[in-house]
C-alpha positions in Angstrom: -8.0 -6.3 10.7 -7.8 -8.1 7.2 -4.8 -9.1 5.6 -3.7 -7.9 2.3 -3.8 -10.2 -1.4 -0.6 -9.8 -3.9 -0.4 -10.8 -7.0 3.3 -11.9 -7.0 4.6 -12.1 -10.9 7.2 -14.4 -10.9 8.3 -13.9 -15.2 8.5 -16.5 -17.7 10.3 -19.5 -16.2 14.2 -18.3 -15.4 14.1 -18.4 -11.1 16.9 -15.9 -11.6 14.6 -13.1 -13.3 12.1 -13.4 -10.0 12.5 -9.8 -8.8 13.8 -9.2 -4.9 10.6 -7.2 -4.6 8.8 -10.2 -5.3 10.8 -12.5 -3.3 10.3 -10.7 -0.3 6.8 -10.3 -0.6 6.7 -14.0 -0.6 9.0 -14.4 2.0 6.5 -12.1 4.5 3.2 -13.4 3.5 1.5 -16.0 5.6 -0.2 -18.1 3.0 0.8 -19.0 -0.8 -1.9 -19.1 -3.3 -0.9 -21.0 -6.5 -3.2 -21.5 -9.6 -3.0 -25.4 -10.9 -4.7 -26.9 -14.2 -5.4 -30.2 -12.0 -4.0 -30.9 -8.3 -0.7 -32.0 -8.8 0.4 -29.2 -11.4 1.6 -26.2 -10.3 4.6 -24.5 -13.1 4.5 -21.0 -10.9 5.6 -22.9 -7.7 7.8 -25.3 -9.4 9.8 -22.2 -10.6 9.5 -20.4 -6.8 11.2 -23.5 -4.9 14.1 -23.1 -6.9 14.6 -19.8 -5.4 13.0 -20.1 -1.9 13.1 -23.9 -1.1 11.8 -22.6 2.2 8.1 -21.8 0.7 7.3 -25.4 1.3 7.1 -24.6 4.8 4.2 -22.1 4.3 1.1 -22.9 3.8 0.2 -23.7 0.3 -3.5 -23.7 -1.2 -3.8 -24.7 -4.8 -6.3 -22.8 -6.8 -8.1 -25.4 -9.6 -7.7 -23.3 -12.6 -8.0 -25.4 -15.8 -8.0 -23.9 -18.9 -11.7 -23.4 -21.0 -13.4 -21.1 -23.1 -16.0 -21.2 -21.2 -17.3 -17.9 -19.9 -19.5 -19.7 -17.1 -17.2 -22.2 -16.0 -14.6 -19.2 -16.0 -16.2 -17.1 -13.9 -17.3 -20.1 -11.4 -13.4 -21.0 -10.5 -12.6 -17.1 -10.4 -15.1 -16.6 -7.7 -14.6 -19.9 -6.0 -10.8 -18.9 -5.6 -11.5 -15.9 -4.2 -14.2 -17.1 -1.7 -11.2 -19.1 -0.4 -8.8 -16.4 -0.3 -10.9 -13.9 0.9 -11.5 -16.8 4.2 -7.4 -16.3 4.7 -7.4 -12.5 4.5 -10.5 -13.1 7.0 -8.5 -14.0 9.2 -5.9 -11.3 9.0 -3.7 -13.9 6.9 -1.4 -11.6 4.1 -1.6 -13.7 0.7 0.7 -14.2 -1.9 -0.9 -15.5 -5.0 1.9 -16.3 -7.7 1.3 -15.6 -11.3 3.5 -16.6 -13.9 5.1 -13.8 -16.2 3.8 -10.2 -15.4 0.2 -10.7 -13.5 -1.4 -7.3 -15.5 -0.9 -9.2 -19.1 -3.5 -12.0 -19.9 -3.1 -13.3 -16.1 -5.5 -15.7 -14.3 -4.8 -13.5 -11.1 -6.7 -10.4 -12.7 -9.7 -11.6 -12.6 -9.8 -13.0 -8.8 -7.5 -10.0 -7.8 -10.8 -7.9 -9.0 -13.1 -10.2 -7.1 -11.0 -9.5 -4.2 -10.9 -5.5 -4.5 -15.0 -5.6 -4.8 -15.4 -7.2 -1.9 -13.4 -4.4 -0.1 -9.7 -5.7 0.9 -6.7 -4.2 -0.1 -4.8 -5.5 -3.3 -1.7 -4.9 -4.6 0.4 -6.1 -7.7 3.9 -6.7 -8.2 5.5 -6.8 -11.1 7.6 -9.0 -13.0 9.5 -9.8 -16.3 6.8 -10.3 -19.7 7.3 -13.3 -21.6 8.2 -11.7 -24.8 10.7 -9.2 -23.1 12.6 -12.4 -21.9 11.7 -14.2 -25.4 13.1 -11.3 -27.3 16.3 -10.6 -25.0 17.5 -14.9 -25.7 16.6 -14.2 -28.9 19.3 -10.9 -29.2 16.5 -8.7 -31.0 14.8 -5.2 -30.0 11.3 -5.4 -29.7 10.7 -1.6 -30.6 13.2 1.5 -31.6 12.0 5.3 -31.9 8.7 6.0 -33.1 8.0 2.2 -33.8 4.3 0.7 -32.1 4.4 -2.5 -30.5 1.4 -4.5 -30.5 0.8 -7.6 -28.1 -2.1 -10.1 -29.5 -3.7 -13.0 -28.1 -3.2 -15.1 -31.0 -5.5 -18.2 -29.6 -8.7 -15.9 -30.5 -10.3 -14.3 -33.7 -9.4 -11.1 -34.5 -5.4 -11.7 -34.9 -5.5 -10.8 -38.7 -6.6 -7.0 -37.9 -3.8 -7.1 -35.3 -1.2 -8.3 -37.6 -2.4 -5.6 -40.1 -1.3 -2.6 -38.1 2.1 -1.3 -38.5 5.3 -1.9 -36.0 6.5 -5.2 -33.7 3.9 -7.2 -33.3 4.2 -10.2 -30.4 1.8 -13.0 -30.6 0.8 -14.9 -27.0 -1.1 -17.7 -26.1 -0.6 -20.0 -29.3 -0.3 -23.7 -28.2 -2.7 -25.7 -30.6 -3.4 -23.1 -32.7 0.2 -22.8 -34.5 -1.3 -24.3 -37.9 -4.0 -21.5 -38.5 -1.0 -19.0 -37.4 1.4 -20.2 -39.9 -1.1 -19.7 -42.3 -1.9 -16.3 -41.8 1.4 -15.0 -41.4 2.4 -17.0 -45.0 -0.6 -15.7 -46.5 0.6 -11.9 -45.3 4.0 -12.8 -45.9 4.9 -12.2 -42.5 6.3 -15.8 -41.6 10.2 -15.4 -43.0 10.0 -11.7 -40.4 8.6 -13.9 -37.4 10.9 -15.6 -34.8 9.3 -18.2 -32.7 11.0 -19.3 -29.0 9.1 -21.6 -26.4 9.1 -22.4 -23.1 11.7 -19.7 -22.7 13.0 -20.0 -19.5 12.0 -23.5 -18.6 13.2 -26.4 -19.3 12.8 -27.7 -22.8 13.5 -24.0 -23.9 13.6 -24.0 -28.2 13.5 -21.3 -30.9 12.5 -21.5 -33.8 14.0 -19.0 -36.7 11.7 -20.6 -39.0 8.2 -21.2 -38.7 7.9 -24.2 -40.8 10.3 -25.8 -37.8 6.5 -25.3 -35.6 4.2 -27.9 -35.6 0.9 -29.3 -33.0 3.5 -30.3 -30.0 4.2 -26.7 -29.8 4.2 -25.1 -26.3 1.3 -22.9 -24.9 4.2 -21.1 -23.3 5.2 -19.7 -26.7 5.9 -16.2 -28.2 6.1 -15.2 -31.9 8.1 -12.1 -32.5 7.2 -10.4 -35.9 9.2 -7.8 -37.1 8.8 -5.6 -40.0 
């Protein structure tokens, strides 16, 4: 018999909006996969022990993840994490793999999580709390009311202007270093004085920003801009 994969969302940073689902599925399973940008990094774990202190005595693999545009490299670290985790569920070992924010929006864990289900075992996902549902509740806003569209962009990749073109709420992910070319796109559209901007939300070092001339290079790849019409 194999054991099972989950893909454990965790949310943005808060321990206290882990879910009990989640929680327990950690608690049962055998082995904790964690993805890390080098070995001794691991923001999904640091956030877990807060909660269960008790994970520590689990067994713990780190998955190297860094972050690159590299299609190639990509899809080399995806399959080499899931050749190891497929060696656990081998075994008949259940596997938690932690996932920060909610593991079905831009998540690492998609990609092996698919690996996994090719290759025949049994996946599941459990959900957790989006970024910019946490960013938009500290912030004391609605994202969406009535017939209003909400539209979630990566705004790290070309293409954002289209996006910010269509009508409704529109939440912009996965910024980090590209802040400046954001802040000029939104002034050009005249969007920036309707865009709220809070990072790290969560975490420590949590900050928002009501104005987007407040943003500059330092800011946080664990950021959400909120524009509002």
């Amino acid at each position: 018999m194999k054991g099972i994969l989950y893909g454990v969302s965790i949310g943005p940073g808060d321990p206290e909006l882990i879910t009990l689902k989640a929680v327990n599925i950690i608690q049962s399973c055998d082995i904790i996969a964690v993805p890390a940008a080098n070995e001794d990094t691991s923001t999904a774990l640091h956030i877990v022990r807060k909660v269960l202190p008790e994970i520590d005595s689990k067994k713990i693999i780190q998955l190297f993840m860094p972050m690159t545009r590299d299609k190639k490299q990509m899809e080399e670290y995806h399959q080499k994490a899931a050749n190891i985790i497929k060696g656990y569920l081998d075994q008949a070992n259940n596997v938690a793999m932690l996932t920060l924010g909610d593991a079905t929006i831009y998540s690492t864990y998609l990609y092996v999580h698919r690996l996994i289900k090719e290759g025949g075992y049994e996946t599941h996902i459990i959900p957790g709390v989006p970024s910019f549902c946490a960013s938009a509740a500290r912030l004391g806003i609605g994202l969406v009311e009535g017939a209003e569209p909400l539209h979630i962009l990566p705004a790290s990749y070309e293409g954002i202007e289209q996006g910010l073109a269509l009508g409704g709420t529109k939440v912009l992910m996965k910024i980090g270093k590209s802040i400046d070319r954001i802040k000029r796109i939104l002034k050009h559209n005249g969007q920036d004085e309707n865009a709220m901007l809070i990072q790290k939300c969560g975490m420590e070092g949590e900050q928002t920003l009501c104005s987007l001339d407040q943003a500059d290079e330092n800011t946080s790849y664990f950021s959400v801009i909120i524009v509002k019409e």
